[in-house]
C-alpha positions in Angstrom: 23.5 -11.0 -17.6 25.8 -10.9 -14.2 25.9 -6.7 -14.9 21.6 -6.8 -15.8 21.6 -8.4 -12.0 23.9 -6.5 -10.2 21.9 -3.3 -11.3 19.0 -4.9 -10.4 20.3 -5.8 -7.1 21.6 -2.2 -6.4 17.9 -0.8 -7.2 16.6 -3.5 -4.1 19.2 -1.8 -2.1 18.6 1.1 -2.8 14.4 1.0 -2.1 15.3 -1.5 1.1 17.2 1.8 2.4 14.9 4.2 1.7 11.5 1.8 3.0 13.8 1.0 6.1 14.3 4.8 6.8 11.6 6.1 6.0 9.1 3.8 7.3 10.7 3.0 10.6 10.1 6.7 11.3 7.4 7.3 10.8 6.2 4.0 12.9 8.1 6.2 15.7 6.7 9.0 15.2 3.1 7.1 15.6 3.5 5.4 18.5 5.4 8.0 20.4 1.9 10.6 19.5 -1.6 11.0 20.8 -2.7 9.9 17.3 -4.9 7.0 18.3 -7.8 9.7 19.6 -8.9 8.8 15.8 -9.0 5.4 15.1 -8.4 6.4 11.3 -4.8 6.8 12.1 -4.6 3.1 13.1 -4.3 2.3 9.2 -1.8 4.8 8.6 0.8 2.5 11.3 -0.6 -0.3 9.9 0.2 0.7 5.7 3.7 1.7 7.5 4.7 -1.9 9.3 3.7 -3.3 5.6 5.9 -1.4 3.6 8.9 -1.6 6.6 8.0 -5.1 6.2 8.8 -4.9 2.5 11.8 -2.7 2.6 13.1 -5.7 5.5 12.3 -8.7 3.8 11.6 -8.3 0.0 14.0 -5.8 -0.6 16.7 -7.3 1.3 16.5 -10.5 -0.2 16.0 -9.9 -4.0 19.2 -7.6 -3.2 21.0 -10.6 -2.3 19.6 -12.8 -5.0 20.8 -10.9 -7.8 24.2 -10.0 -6.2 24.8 -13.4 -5.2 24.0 -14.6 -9.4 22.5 -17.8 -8.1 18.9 -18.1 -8.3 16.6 -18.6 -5.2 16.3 -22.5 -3.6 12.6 -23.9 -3.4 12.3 -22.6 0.1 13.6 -19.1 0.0 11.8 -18.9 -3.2 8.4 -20.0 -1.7 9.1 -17.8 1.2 9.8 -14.6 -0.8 6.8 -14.7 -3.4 4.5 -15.1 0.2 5.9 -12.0 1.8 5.8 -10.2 -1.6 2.1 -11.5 -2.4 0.8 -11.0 1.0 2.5 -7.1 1.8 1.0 -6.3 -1.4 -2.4 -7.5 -0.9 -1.8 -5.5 2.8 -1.5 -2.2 0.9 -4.6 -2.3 -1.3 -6.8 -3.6 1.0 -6.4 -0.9 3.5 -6.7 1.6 1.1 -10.0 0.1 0.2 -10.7 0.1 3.9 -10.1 3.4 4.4 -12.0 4.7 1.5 -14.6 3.1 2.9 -14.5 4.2 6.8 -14.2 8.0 5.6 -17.0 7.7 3.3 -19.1 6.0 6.5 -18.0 9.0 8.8 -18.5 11.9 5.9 -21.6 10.6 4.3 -23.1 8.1 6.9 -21.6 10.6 9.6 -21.4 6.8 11.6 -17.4 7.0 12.9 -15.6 3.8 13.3 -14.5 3.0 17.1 -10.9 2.5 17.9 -11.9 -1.4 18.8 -13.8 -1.6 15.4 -10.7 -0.1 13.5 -8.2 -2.8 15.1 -10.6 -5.5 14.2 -10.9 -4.8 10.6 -7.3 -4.2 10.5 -6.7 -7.8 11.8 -9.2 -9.0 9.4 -7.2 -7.7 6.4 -4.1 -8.8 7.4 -5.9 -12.2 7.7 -7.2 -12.1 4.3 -4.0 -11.4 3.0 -2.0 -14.1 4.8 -4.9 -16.8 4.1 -4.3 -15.7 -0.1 -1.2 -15.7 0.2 -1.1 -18.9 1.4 -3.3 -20.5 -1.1 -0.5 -20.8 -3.5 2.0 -22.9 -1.3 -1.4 -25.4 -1.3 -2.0 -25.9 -4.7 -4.0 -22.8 -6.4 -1.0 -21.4 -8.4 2.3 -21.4 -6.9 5.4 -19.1 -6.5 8.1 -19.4 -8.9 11.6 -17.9 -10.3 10.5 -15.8 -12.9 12.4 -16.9 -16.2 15.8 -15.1 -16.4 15.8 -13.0 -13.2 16.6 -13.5 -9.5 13.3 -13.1 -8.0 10.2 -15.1 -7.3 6.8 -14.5 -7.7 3.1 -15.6 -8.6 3.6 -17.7 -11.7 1.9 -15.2 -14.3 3.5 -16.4 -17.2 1.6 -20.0 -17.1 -1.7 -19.9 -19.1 -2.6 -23.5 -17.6 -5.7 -23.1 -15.8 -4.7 -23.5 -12.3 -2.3 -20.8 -12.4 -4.3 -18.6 -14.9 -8.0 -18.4 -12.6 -5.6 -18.0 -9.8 -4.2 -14.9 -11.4 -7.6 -13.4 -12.7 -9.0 -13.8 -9.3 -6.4 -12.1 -7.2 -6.2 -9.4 -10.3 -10.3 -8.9 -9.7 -10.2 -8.9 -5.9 -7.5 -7.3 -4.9 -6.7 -4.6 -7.4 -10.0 -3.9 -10.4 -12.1 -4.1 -6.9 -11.1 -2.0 -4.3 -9.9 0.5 -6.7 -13.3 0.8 -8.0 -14.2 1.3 -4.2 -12.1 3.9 -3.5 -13.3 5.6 -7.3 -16.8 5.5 -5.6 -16.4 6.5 -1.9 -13.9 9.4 -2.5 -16.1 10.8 -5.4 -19.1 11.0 -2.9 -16.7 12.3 0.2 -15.6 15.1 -1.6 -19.2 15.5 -3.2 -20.8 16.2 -0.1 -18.0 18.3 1.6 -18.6 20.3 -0.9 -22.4 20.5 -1.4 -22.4 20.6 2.9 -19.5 23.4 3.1 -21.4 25.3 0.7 -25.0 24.6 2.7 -23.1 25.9 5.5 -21.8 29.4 4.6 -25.2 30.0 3.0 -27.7 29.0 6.5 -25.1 30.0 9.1 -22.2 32.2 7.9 -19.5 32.9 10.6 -22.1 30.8 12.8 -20.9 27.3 11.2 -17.0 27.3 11.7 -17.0 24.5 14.0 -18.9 22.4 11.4 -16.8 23.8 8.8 -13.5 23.0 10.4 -14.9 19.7 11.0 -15.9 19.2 7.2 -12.4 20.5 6.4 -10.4 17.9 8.4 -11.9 15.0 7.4 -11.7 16.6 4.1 -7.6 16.8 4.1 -7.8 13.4 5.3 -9.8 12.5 2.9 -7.3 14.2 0.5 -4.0 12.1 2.2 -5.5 8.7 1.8 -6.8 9.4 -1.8 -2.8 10.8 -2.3 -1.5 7.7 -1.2 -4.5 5.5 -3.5 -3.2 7.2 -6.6 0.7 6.4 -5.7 -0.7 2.7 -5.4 -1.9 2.9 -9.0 0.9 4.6 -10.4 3.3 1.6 -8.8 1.3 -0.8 -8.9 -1.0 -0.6 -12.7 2.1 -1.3 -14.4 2.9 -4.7 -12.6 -1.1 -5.9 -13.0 -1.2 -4.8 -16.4 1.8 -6.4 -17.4 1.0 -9.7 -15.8 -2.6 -9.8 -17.1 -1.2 -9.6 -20.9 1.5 -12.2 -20.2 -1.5 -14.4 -18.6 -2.8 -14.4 -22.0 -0.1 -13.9 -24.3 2.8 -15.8 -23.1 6.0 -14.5 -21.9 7.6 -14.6 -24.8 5.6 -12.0 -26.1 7.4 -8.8 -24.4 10.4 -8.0 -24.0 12.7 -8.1 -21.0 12.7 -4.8 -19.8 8.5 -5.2 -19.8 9.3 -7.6 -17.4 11.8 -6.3 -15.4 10.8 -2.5 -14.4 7.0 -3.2 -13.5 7.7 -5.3 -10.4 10.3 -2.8 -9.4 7.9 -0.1 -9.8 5.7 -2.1 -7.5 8.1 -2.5 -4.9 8.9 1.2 -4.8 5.6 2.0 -3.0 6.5 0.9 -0.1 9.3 4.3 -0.1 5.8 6.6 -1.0 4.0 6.7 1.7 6.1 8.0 4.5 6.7 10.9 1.7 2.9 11.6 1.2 2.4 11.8 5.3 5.4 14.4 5.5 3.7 16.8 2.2 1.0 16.3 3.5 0.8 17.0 7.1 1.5 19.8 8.5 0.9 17.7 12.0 3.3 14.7 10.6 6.1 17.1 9.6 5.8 19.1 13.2 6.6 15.3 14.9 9.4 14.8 12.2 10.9 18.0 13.6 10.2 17.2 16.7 11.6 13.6 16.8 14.8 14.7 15.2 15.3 17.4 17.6 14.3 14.9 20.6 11.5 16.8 21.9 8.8 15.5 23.6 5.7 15.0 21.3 2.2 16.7 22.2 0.1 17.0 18.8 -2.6 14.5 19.0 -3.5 13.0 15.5 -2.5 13.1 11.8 -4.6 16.0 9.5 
């Protein structure tokens, strides 16, 4: 069991590194750029202090947990499922955000205002902390995880405190804003489509401008939708795993069910910084930039 741990403890090091990296410069790169002229961007730092935050504290700690082969104490244990809970919550909830301010300035063509952006931002992070919170009062709680060196949200109990707990965060804060996301990117890219196309037919050469406009919310459109998917792909196997042991019992799978979804999870936080760089050409010009200690002048991220 000592050699299951150890491996388990290298893979925390080994995303800790790469979220540490990776995140930190890109939260650089942000700050140091004109990129607040949209307010959009202002989620982009914000996903990237999450996932640092992950790679710092999460990482780090289940790393020492299962290199140590001593489990968690109350405390540390409490702590860690709240940073894990609440960084997670983070993640999807600005992605649901987002989906939701491009869809207001493609379809609505009503832009969120840099004060706006900041205040919603706040609000989410607030949401999360206030969840994640609820289980150190009563609703649920966090707890080792039977036969590993990590705490979280105690899935495997089907007692009712623990079990509503469970289908509630599972409904708001995965089932839900993915379905938001579904619906607003659908309609984005449904009407860049149908209004590109009006376009070239009424105006021809005469409607670049609009069409360069259409095209950049567009590819940002396409970044944020990139960086939904990754979210699923981590993060489906973790919910859908946990809703079956809700029910089941965790007897009912076998270990390694129970050990590679949560480490999938955790992995996101290394994505992100990886879908900027692909996909923007404006990112990867500041990455250059940075690492050859030039003075930044591109204004936002497209």
């Amino acid at each position: 069991m000592a050699g299951s741990h150890h491996g388990i403890g290298a893979v925390y090091i080994a995303l800790s590194a790469i979220s540490l990296v990776f995140n930190g410069l890109a939260i650089y790169i942000l700050t140091r750029t004109r990129f607040l002229r949209r307010a959009c961007s202002w989620y982009i730092l914000s996903m990237a202090v999450s996932d640092f935050l992950m790679g710092l504290v999460v990482d780090t700690v289940g790393a020492y947990a299962n290199f140590s082969d001593q489990t968690l104490g109350q405390i540390p244990c409490q702590l860690y499922g709240f940073a894990s809970t609440v960084l997670g919550l983070v993640s999807i909830s600005h992605l649901a955000a987002t989906s939701l301010d491009i869809w207001r300035s493609v379809v609505l063509q009503r832009r969120a205002s840099r004060k706006q952006t900041v205040y919603i931002i706040a609000v989410l992070w607030g949401t999360a902390f206030a969840w994640g919170i609820l289980p150190l009062v009563g609703w649920s709680s966090y707890a080792l995880q039977p036969g590993f060196s990590y705490c979280a949200l105690k899935w495997y109990s089907r007692s009712l405190n623990d079990l509503s707990f469970t289908l509630t965060i599972l409904i708001l804060f995965f089932f839900f804003p993915i379905l938001i996301c579904g619906f607003c990117y659908s309609r984005v890219f449904c009407v860049v489509r149908v209004t590109l196309r009006d376009a070239r037919r009424r105006w021809g050469q005469e409607s670049f401008t609009a069409r360069r406009t259409l095209r950049c919310e567009h590819k940002v459109a396409k970044i944020y939708l990139a960086m939904t998917l990754a979210f699923l792909v981590a993060w489906s196997p973790y919910a859908i795993t946990s809703l079956y042991i809700s029910w089941t019992g965790i007897q009912t799978i076998p270990d390694i069910a129970r050990i590679l979804p949560p480490m999938f999870a955790k992995a996101y936080s290394c994505y992100n910084p990886v879908i900027y760089y692909g996909m923007s050409r404006k990112f990867r010009r500041g990455v250059r930039r940075t690492l050859g200690r030039r003075d930044m002048t591109f204004s936002t991220i497209t």
